[in-house]
C-alpha positions in Angstrom: 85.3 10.1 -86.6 86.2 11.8 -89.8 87.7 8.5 -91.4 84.6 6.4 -90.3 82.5 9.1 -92.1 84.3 8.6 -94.9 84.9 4.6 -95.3 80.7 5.1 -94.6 80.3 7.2 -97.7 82.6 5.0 -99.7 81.1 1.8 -98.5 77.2 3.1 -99.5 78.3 4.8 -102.7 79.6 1.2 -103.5 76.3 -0.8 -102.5 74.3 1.8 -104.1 76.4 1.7 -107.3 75.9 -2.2 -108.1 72.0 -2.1 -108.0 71.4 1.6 -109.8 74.0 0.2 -112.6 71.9 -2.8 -112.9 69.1 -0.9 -113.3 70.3 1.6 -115.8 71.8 -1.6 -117.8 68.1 -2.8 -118.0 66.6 0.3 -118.6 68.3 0.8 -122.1 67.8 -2.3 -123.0 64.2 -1.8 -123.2 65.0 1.5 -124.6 67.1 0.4 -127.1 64.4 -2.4 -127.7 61.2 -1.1 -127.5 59.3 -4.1 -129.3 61.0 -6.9 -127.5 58.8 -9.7 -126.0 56.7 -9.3 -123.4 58.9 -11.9 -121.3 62.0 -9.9 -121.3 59.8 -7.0 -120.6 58.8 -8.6 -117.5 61.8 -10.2 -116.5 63.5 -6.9 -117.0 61.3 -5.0 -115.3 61.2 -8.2 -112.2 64.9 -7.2 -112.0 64.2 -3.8 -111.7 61.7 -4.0 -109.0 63.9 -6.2 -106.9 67.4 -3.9 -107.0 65.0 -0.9 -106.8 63.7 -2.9 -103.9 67.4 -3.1 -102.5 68.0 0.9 -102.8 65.4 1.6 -100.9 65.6 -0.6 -98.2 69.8 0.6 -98.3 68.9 4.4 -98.0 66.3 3.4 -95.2 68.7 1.6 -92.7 71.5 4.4 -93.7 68.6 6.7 -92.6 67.9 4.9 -89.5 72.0 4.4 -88.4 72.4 8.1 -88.6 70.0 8.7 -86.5 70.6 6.2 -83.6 74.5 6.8 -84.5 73.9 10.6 -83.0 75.3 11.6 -80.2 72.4 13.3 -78.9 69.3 11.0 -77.8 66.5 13.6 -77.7 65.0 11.8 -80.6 64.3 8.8 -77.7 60.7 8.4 -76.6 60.6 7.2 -72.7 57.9 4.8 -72.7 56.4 1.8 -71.3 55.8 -1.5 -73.8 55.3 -5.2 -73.8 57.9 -7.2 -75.3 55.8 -10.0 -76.1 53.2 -7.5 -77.9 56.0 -5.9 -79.5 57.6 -8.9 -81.3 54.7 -10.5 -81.7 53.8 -7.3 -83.7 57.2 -7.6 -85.4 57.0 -10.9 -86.7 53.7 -10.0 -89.1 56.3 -8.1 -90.9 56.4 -9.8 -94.4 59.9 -10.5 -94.6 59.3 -12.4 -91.3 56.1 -13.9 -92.0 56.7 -15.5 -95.1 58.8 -17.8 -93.6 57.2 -18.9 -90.2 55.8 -21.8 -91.7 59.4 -23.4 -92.3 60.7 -22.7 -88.7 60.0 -22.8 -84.9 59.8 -19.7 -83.4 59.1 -19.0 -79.5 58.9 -15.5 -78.0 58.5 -16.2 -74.4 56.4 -13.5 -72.7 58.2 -11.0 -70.5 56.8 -10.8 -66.8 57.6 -7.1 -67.0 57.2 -4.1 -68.5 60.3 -2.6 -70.7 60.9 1.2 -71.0 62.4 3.1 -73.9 61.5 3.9 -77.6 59.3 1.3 -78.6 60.0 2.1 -82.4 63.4 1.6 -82.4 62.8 -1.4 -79.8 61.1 -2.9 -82.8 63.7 -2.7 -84.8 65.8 -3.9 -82.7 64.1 -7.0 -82.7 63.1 -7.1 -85.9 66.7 -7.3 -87.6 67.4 -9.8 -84.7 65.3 -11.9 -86.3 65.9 -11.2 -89.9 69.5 -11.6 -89.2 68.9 -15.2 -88.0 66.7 -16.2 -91.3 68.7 -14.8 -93.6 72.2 -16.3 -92.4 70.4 -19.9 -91.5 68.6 -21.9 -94.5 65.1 -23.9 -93.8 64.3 -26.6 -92.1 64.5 -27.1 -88.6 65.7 -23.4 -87.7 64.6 -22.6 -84.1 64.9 -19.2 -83.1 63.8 -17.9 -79.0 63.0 -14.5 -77.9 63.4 -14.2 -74.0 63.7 -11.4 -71.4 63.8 -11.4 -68.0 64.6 -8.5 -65.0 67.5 -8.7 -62.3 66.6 -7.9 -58.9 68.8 -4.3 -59.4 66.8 -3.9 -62.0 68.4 -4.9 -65.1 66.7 -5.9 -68.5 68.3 -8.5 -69.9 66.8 -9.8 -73.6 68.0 -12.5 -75.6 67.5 -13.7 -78.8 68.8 -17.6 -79.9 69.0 -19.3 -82.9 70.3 -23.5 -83.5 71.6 -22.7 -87.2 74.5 -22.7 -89.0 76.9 -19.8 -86.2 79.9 -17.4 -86.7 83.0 -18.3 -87.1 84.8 -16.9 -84.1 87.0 -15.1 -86.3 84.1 -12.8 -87.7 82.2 -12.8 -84.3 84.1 -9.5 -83.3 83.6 -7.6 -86.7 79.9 -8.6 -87.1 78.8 -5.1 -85.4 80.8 -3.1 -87.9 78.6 -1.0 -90.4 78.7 -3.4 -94.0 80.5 -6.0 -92.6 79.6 -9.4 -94.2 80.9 -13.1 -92.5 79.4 -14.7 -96.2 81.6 -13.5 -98.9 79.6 -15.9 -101.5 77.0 -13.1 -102.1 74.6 -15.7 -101.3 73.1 -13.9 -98.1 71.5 -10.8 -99.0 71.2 -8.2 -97.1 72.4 -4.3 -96.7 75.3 -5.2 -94.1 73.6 -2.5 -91.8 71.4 -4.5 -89.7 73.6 -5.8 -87.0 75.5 -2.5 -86.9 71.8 -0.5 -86.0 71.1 -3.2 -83.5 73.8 -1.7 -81.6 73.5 1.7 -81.5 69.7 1.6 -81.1 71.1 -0.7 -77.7 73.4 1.8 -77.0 71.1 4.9 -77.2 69.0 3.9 -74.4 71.9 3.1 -72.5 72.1 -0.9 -73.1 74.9 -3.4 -74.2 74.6 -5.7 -76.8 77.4 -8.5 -77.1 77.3 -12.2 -79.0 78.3 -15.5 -78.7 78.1 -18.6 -81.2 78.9 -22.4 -81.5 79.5 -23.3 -85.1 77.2 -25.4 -86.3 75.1 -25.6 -82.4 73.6 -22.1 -82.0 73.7 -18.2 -82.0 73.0 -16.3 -79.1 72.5 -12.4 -79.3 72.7 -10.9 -75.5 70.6 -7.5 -74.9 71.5 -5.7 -71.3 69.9 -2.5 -70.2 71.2 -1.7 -66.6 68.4 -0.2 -64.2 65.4 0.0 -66.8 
């Protein structure tokens, strides 16, 4: 536990150092050149905004995989919610929203009601879906939300996309807290998202495993025994 602590620290000291560097470079630029244009003004100050942009939302998910990395789950409400309601809520979200005009996206409604936190169910599905835009360029992405109950009981949710897959060779590390399967830089992202997706499944008492055809589809599988 002690060495995953520390390759934690080491790995968010690292993504936090890029951006707050960039930023300080910047920063006495415009110091060091208080009457320069008003263009680099605002292009240094765009750059700013969008690496500030980048530590914040880094220091959030941190935030949020301490807490659903805890052993203890006190912090769980037990509550009754809609799926359907709650991703339809989750896809208003701007970084989803912005984009639902360049692909398909069906959330099929679930005949049943789920139980657990619905905060953390939300962000559940929320980096779900974010993690299938941000890995799969426009057009013709399809992504499908569906859920459906075993007769013992058992939620099962899944969540489908037809882009671009995982290599099956980074399909067992894609959990892991920072891991990347893009090495171009291309794909941003904090490398957290997948990694609180799991735990969140874990807390209330759930399995979350994965599957992908390169090139055919992605297919993230939620199940919650007896909920």
């Amino acid at each position: 536990t002690q060495v995953i602590r520390r390759d934690f620290v080491a790995n968010a000291s690292h993504e936090l150092r890029t951006p707050l560097t960039l930023i300080l470079g910047y920063l006495e630029t415009l110091l060091d050149e208080p009457e320069c244009d008003m263009h680099l003004r605002q292009k240094s100050l765009g750059i700013m905004k969008r690496h500030a942009d980048r530590m914040a939302r880094l220091v959030s998910d941190m935030l949020m995989l301490s807490r659903v990395d805890s052993p203890s789950t006190a912090y769980l409400k037990q509550e009754e919610f809609d799926l359907h309601e709650l991703a339809a809520e989750v896809v208003q979200r701007p970084e989803i929203a912005t984009r639902r005009e360049e692909i398909q996206l069906d959330i099929a409604p679930a005949t049943f009601p789920m139980r657990g936190d619905s905060f953390y169910w939300a962000q559940v599905l929320f980096n779900l879906l974010e993690n299938a835009l941000k890995n799969n360029p426009p057009p013709g992405l399809r992504i499908r939300l569906s859920a459906h109950k075993d007769e013992d009981g058992t939620c099962r949710v899944q969540v489908e996309d037809n882009g671009v897959g995982i290599d099956a060779a980074a399909l067992p590390f894609i959990f892991n807290r920072f891991y990347r399967a893009d090495t171009s830089g291309k794909i941003k992202g904090t490398g957290l998202g997948l990694a609180i997706v799991k735990h969140a499944v874990e807390a209330h008492g759930g399995t979350i495993s994965a599957e992908s055809e390169p090139g055919k589809r992605t297919i993230f599988r939620i199940c919650i025994k007896g909920s």
